[in-house]
KEKOLVO-26672 format. One record per residue: residue number from 1; x, y, z of N, C-alpha, C in turn. Coordinates in Angstrom, 3 decimals. Atoms other than C-alpha are relative to their C-alpha. Layout:
N
voro / nX / nY / nZ / caX / caY / caZ / cX / cY / cZ
NUM / X / Y / Z / X / Y / Z / X / Y / Z
...
This chain:
159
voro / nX / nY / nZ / caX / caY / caZ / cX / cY / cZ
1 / -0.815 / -0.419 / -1.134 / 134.166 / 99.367 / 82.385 / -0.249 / -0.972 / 1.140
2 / 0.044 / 1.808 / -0.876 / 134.939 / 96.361 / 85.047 / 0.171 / 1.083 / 1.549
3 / 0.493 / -0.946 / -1.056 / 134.248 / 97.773 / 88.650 / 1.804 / 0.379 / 0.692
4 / -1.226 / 0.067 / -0.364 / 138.259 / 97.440 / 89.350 / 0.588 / 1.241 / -0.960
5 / -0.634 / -0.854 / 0.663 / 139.000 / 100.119 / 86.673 / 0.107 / 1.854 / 0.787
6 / -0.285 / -1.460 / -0.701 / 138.255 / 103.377 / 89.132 / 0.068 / -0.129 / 1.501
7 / -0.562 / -0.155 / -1.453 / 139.633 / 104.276 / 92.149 / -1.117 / 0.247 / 1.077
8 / 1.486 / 0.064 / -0.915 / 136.560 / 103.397 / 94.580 / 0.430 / 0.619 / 1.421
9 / -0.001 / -0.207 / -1.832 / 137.924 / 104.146 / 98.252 / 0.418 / 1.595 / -0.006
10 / 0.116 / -0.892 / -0.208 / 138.870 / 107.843 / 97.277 / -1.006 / 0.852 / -0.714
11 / 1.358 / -0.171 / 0.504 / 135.814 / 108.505 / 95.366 / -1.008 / 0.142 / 1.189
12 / 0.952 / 0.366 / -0.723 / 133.727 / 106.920 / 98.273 / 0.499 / 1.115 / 1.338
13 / -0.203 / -0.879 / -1.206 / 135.548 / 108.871 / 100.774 / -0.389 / 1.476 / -0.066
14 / 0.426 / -1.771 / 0.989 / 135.431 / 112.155 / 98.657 / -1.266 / 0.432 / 0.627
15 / 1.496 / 0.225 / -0.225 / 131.502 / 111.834 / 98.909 / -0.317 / -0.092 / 1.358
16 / 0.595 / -0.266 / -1.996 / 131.303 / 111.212 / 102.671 / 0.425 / 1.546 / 0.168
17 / -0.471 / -1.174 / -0.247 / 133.445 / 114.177 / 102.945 / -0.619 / 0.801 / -0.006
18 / 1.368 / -1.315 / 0.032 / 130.925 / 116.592 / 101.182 / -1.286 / -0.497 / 0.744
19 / 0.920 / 0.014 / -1.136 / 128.393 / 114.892 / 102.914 / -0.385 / 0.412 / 1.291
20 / 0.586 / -0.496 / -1.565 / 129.115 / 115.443 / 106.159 / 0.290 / 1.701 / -0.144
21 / -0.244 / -1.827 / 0.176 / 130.031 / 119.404 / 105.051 / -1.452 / 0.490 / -0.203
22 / 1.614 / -0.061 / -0.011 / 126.311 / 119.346 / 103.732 / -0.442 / -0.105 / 1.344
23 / 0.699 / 0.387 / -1.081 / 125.256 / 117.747 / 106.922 / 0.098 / 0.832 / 1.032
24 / -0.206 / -1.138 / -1.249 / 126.691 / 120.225 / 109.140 / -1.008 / 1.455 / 0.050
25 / 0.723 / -1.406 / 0.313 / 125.312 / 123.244 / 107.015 / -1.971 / -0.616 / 0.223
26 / 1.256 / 0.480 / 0.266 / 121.996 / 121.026 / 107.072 / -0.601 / 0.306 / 1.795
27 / -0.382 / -0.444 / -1.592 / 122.608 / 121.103 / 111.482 / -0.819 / 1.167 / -0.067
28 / 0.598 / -1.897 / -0.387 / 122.450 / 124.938 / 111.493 / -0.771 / 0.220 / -0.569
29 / 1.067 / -0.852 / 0.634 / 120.019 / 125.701 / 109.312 / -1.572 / -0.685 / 0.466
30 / 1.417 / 0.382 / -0.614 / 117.172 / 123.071 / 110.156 / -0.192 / -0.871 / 1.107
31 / 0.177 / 0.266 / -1.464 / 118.089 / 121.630 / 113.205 / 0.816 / -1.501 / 0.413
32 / -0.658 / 1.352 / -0.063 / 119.322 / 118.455 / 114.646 / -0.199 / -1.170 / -0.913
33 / 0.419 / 1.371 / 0.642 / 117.217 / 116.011 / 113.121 / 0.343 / 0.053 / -1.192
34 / -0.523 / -0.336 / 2.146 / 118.023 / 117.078 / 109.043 / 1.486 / -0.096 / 0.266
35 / -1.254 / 0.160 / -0.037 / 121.551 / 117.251 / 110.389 / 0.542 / -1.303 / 0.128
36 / -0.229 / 1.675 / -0.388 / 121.397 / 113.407 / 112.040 / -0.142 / -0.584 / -1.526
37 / 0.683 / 0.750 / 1.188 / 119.629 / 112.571 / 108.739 / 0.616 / -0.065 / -0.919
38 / -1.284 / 0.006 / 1.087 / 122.101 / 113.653 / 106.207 / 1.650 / -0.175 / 0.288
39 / -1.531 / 0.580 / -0.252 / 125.251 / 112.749 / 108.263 / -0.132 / -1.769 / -0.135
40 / -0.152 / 1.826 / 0.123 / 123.819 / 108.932 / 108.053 / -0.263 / -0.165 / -1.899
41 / -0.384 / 0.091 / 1.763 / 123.338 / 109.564 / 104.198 / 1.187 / 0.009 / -0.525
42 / -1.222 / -0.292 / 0.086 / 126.574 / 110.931 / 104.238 / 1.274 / -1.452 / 0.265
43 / -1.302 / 1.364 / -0.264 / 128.464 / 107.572 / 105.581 / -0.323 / -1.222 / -0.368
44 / 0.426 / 1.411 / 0.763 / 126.293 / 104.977 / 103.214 / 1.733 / -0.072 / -1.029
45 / -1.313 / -0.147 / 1.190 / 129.729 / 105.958 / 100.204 / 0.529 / -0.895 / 0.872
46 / -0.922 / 0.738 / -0.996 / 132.164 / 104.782 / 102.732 / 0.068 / -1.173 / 0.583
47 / 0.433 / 1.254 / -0.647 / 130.363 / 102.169 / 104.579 / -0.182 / -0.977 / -1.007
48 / 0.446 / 1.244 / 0.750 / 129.398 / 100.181 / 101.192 / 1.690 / -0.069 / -0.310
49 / -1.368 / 0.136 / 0.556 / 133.201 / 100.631 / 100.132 / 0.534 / -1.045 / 1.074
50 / -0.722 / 0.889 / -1.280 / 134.173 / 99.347 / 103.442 / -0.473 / -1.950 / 0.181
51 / 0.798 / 1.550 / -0.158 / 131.812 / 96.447 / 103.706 / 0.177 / -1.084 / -1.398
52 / 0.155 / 0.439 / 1.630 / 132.084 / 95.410 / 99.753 / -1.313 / -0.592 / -0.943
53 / 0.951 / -0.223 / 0.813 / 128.984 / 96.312 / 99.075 / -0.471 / 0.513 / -0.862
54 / 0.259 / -1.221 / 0.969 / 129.470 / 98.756 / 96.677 / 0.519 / -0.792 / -1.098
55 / -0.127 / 0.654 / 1.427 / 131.110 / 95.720 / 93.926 / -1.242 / -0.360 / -0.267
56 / 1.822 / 0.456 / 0.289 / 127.405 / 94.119 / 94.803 / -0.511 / 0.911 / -0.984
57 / 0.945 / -0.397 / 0.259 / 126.002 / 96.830 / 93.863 / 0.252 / 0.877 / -1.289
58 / -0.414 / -0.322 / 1.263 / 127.709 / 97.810 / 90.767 / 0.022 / -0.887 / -0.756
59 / 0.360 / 1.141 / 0.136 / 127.283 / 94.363 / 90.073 / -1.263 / -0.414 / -0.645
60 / 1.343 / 0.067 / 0.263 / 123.844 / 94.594 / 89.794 / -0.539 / 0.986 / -0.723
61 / 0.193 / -1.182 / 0.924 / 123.696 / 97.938 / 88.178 / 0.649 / -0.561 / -1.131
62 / -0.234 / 0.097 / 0.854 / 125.692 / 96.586 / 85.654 / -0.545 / -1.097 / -0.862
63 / 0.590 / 1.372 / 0.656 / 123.863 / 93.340 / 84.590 / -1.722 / 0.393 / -0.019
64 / 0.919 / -0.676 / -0.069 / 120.800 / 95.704 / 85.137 / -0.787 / 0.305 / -1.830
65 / -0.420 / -0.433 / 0.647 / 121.919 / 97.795 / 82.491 / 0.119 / -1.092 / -1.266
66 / -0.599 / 1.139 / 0.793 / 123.439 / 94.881 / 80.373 / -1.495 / -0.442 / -0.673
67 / 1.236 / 0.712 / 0.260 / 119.721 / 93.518 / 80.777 / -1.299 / 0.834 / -0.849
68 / 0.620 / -1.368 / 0.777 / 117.825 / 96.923 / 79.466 / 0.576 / 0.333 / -1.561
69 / -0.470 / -0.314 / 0.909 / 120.347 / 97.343 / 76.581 / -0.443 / -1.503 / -1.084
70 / 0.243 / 1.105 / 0.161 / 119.849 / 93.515 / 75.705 / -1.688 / -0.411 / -0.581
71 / 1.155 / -0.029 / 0.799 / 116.070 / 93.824 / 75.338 / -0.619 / 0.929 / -0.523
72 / 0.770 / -0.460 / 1.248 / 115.748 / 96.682 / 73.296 / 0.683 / -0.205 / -1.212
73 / -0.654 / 0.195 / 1.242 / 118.171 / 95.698 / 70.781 / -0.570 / -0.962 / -0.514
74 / -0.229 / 1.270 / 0.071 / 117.323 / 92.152 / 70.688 / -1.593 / -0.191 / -0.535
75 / 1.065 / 0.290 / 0.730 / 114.110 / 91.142 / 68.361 / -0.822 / -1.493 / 1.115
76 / 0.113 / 0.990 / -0.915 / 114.370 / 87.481 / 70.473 / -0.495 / 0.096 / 0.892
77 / 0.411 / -0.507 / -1.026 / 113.829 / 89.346 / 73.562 / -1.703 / 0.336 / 0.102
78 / 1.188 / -0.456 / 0.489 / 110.998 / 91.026 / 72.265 / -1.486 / -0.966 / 0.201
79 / 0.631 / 1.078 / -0.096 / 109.483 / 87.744 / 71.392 / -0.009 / -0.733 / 1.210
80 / 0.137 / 0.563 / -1.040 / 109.815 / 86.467 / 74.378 / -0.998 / 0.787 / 1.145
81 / 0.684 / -0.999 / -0.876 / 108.536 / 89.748 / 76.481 / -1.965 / -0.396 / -0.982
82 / 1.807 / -0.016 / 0.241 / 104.990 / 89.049 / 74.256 / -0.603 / -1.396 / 0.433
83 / 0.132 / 1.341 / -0.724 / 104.828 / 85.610 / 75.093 / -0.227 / 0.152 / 1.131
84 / 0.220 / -0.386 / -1.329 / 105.009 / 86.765 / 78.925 / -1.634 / 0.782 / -0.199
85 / 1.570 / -1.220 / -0.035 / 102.169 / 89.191 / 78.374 / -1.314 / -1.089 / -0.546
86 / 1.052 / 0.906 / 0.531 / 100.075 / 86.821 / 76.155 / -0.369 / -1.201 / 1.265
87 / 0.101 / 1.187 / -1.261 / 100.768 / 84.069 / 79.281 / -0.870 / 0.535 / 1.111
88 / 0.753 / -0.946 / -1.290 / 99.813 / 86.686 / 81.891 / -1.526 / 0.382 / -0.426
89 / 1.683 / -0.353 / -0.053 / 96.449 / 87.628 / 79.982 / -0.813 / -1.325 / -0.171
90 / 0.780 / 0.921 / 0.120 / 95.518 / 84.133 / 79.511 / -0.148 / -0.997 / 1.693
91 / -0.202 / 0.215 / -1.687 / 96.147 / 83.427 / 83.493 / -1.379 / 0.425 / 0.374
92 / 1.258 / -0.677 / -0.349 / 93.419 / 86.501 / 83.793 / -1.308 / -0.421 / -0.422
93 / 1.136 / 1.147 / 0.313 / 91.170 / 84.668 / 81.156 / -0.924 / -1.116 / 1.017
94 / 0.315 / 1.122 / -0.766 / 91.051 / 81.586 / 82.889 / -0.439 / 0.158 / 1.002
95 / 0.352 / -0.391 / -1.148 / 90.773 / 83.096 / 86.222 / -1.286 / 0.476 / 0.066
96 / 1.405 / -0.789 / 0.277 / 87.738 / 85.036 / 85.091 / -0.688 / -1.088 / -0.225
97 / 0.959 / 0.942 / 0.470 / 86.023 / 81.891 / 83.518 / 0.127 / -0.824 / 1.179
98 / 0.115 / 0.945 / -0.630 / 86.633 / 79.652 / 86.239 / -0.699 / 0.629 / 1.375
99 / 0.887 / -0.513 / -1.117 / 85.251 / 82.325 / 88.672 / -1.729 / -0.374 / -0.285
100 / 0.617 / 0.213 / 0.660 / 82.376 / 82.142 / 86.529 / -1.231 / -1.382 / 0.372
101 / 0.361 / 1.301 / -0.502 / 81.847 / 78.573 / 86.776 / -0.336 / -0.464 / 0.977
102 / 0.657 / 0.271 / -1.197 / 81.953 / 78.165 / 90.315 / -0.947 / 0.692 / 1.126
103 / 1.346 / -0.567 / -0.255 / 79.801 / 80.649 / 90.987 / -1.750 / -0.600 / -0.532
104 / 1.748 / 0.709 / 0.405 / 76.982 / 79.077 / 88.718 / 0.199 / -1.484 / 0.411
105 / 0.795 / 1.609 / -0.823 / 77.662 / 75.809 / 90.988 / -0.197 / -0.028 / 1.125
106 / 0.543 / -0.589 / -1.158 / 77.204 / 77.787 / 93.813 / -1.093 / 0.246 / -0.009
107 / 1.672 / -0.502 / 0.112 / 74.109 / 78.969 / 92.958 / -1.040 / -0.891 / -0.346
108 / 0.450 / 1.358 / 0.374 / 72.870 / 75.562 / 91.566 / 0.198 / -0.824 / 0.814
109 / 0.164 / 0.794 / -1.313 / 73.521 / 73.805 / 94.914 / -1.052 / 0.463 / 0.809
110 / 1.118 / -0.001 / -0.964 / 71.241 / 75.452 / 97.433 / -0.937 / -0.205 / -0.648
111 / 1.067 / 0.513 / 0.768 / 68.230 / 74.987 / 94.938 / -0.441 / -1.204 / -0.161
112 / 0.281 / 1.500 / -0.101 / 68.761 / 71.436 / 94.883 / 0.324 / -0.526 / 1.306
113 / 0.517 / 0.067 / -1.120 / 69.190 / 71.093 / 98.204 / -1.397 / 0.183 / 0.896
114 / 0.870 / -0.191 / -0.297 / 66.506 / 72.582 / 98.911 / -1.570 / -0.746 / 0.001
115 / 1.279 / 1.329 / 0.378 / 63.854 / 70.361 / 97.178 / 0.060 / -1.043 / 0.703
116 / 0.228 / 1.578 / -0.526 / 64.764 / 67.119 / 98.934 / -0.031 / 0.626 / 1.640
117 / -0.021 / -0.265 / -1.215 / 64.841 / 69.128 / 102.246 / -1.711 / -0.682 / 0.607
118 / 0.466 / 0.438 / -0.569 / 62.237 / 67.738 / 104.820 / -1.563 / 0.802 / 0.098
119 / 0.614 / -0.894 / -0.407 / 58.775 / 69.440 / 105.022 / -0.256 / 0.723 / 1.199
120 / 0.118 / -0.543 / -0.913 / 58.974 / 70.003 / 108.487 / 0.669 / 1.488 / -0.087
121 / -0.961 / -0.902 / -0.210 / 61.952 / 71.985 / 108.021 / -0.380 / 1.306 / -1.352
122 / 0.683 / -0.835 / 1.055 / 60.475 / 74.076 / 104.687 / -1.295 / 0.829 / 0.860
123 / 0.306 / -1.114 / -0.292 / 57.990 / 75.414 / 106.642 / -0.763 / 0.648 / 0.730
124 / -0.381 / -1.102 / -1.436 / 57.038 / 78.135 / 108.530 / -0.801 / -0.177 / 1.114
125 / 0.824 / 0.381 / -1.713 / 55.274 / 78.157 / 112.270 / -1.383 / -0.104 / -0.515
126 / 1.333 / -0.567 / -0.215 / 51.852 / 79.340 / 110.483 / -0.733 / -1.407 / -0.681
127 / -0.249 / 0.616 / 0.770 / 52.238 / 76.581 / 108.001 / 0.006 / -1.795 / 1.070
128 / -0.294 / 1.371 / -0.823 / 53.502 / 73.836 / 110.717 / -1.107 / -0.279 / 0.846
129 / 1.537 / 0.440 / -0.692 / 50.473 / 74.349 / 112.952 / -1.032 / -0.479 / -0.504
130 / 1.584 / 0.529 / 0.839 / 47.963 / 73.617 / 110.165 / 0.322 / -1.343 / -0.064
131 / -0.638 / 0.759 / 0.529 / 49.867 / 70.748 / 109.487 / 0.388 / -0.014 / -1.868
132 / 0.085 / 0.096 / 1.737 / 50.148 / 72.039 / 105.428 / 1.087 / 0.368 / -0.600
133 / -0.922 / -0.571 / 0.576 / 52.686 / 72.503 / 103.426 / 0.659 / 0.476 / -0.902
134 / -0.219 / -1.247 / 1.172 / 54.090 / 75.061 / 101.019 / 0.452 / -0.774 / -1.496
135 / -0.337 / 0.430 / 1.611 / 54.053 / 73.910 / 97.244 / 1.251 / 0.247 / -0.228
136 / -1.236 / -0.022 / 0.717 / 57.295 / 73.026 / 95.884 / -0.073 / 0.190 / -1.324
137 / -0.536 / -0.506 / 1.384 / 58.620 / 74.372 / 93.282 / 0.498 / -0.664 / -1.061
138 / -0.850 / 1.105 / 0.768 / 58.986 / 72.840 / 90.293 / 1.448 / 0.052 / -1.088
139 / -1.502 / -0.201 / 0.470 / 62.308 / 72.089 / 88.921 / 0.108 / 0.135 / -1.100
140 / -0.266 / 0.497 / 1.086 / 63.531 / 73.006 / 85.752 / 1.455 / -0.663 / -0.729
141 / -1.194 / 0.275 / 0.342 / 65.955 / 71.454 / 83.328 / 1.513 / 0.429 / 0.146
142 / -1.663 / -0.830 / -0.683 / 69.656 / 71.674 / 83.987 / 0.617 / 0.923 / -1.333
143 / -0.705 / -0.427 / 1.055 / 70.280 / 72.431 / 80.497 / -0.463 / 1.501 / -0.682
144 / 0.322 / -1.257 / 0.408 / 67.959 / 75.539 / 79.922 / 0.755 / 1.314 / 0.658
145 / -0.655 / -1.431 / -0.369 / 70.098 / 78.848 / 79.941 / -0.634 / 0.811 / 1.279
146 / 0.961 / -1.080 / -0.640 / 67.246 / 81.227 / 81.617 / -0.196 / -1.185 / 1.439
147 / 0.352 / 0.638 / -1.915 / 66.802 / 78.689 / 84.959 / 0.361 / 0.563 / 0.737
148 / -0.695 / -0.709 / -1.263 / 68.609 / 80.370 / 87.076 / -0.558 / 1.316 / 0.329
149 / 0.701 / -1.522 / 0.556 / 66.855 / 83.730 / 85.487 / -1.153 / -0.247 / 0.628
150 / 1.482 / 0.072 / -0.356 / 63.310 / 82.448 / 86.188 / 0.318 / -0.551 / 1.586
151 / 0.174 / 0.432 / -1.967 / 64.035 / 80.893 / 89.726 / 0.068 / 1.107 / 0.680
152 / -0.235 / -0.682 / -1.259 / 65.349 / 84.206 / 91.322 / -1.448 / 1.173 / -0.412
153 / 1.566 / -0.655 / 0.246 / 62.362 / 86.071 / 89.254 / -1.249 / -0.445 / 0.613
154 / 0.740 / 0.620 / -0.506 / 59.781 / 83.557 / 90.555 / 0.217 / 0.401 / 1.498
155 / -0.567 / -0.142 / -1.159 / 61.553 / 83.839 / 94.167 / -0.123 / 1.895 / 0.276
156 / 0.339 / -0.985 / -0.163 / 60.987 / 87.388 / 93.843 / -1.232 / 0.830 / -0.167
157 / 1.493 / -0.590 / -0.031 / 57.279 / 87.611 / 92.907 / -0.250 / 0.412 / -1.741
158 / 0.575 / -0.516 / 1.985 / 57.874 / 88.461 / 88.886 / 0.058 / -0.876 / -0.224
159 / 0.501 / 1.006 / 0.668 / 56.423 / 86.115 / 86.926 / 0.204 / 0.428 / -1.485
């Protein structure tokens, strides 16, 4: 059905009509504001007819429609809708692993910073007056898993 096949401007008018009959009974019973409220509901029919917003929008309902009927029939479709999904969870993948990553080179920077830092600046007032200064820590390999494990254990007193 092509949007030219029914008679739109006495349809649309029809519909204001009972609208504003609603809107009136809507008036007396709960007051001005429900009455304001459903007389501007009441003159959207009319106003999209008038403006020719109502082919838009049958327009779009119908290629909507067109588009819903299209992918459940359609096997192609189908295949395509898993492809989207498979794309979208491998987005989340990635996103997750690369959080991942730059978190453990976040956490692997201040540590090495830290070592070449200055002894003055390592440490503390009780430390700076003696003139002595606090044993560095020794580094381990970049490649052992558990480093990161034993530094914040060490840094916390478990051994």
């Amino acid at each position: 059905m092509t949007f030219n096949d029914i008679a739109w401007l006495p349809l649309c008018a029809g519909l204001t009509a009972v609208g504003i009959g609603l809107s009136y009974l809507a008036f007396r019973r709960r007051g001005a504001t429900a009455g304001l409220r459903a007389t501007a509901w009441s003159l959207l029919p009319l106003a999209a007819y008038l403006t020719g917003a109502l082919q838009t929008l049958w327009n779009i309902g119908a290629a909507a429609v067109g588009f819903v009927t299209g992918l459940v029939l359609s096997p192609a479709v189908w295949a395509g809708v898993v492809l989207a999904g498979l794309s979208a969870l491998l987005f989340v993948v990635s996103g997750t692993l690369r959080g991942r990553t730059l978190s453990r080179a976040r956490t692997a920077r201040p540590e090495a910073g830290g070592a070449t830092a200055s002894p003055e600046r390592s440490a503390t007032p009780k430390t700076a007056q003696t003139g002595k200064t606090a044993p560095r820590q020794v580094e381990q390999p970049a490649g052992d898993d558990f480093s990161d494990i034993e530094d914040i254990l060490k840094r916390r007193g478990i051994s």
